[in-house]
Structure formats: C-alpha cells, structure tokens
C-alpha positions in Angstrom: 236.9 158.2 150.1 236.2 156.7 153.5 234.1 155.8 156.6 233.7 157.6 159.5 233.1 155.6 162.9 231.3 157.1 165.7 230.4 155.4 169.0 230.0 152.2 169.7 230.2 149.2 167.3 229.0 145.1 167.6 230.4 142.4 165.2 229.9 138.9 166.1 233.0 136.6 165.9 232.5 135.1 162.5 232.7 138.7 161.1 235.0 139.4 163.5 237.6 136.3 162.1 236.3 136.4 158.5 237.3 140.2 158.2 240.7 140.0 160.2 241.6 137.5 157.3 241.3 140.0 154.5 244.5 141.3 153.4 245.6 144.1 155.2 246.3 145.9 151.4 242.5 145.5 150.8 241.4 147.1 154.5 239.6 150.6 154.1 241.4 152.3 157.0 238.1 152.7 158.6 237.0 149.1 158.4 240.6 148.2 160.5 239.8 150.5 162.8 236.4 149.3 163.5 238.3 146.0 163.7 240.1 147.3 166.4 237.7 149.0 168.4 234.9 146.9 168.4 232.8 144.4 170.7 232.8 141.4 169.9 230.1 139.1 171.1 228.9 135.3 170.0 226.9 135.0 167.0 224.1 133.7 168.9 224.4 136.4 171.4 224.0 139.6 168.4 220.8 141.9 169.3 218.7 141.2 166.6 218.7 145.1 165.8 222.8 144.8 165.1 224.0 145.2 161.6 226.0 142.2 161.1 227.5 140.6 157.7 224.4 140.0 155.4 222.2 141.6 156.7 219.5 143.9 155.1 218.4 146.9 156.2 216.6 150.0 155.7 218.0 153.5 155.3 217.0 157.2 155.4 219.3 159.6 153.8 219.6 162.4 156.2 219.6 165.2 153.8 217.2 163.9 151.4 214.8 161.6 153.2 215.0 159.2 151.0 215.0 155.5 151.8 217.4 152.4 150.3 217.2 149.0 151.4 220.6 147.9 151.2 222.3 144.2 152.3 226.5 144.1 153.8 227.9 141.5 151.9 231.8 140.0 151.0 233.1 141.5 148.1 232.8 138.6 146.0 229.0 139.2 146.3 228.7 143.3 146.1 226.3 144.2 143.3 225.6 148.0 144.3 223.1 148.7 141.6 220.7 146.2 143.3 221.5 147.1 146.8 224.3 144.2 147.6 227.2 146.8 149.2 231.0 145.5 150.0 231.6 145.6 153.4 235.0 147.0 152.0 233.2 150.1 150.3 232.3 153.5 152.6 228.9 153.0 152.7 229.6 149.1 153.9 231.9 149.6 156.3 229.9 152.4 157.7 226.9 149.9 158.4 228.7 147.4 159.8 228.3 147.0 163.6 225.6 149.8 163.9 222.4 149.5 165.2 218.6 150.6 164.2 218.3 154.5 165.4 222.5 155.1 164.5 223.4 157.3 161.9 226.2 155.8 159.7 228.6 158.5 158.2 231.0 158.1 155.1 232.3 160.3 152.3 231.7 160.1 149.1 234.0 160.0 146.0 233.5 163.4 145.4 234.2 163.8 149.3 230.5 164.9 149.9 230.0 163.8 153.3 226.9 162.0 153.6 224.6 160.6 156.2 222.2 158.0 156.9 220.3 156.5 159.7 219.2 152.8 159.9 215.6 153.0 160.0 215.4 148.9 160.4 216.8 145.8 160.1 214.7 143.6 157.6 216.9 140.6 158.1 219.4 139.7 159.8 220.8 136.0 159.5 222.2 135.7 163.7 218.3 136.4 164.1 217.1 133.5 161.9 219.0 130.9 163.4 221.9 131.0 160.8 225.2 131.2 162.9 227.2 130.3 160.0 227.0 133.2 157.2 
C-alpha cells in the first residue's frame, strides 16, 4: 500500500522541517521521496491553490465521480471516518504538495489503484495568514 508521485510537488518549509523530523521507520517510501524531490518555498510564499499540511480540500474520485472533502493532518490528529487523513497514509501523502486540477494517485490496501483530482482547496491555513500550523 503506497503513493504514487507524479510531476511536480510544493511544500512550504514548516512541512518541509516538521516531516524531515518524523522517524525515518514511520516514512511511507512515497512521502520520503516527495521529501526529496520537492520545492520548497516560504510559507508566505505557498499559492493559495497548493495542498499544504491542514489543509482541506475537495475531491472527485476519478472512477466514481464522487466527491470527499478531506483535511492533511499529523498523525496525532488523523480521524479518517470524518475526513481528518495522516499525511503518513496513501491517500495523505498523495495530496500533499499538489495543486487544484492535479490528480493524486495511491493504492489501496487491496492494491486497487485509485484516483482522484483536487477539485478545490476550501482552506488552506498559508492562505489565511497562519504561517505557523
């Protein structure tokens, strides 16, 4: 069970520092590599329409349509039956970085590959003012 990352990816340098301090035992391989291979900008310098940590977006399942609002959060704050995902689970790690229009990728337990796009960001804390989450 893992991400897939394709093209390019944005974290801001909190995220950036806050994730490199994880152990490296609890890294999905696909969230390393996105620590590896992404830009990193300022917080105050994020597009607004960047997935960043705690942020809450809007998603449309490519196969089915259907549409999930969804917030990237620690771990320690992950409750996936309301919509709070780990940035350390597929789906999280998938969103991270992204933009509104990019399709995030991932496979599921059962190793269904699945698909969504991020139809829009509904909050993003950079774009409130909030450096510091």
């Amino acid at each position: 069970m893992h991400a897939t990352i394709h093209g390019e990816r944005t974290l801001t340098d909190l995220d950036f520092a806050r994730l490199s301090k994880l152990p490296e035992h609890q890294l999905p391989p696909a969230l390393a590599e996105l620590l590896d291979c992404a830009e990193v900008t300022s917080s105050r310098a994020v597009p607004g329409n960047v997935v960043t940590m705690n942020s809450r977006l809007e998603t449309v399942d490519l196969l089915t349509r259907r549409r999930q609002t969804l917030t990237v959060c620690y771990p320690a704050d992950a409750e996936p039956a309301v919509g709070l995902i780990s940035v350390l689970s597929p789906v999280g790690n998938s969103l991270l970085g992204l933009k509104v229009g990019d399709t995030a990728r991932w496979l599921a337990p059962n190793g269904e590959a699945c698909a969504a796009e991020i139809a829009a960001i509904l909050f993003q804390p950079e774009a409130t003012g909030d450096y510091a989450t």
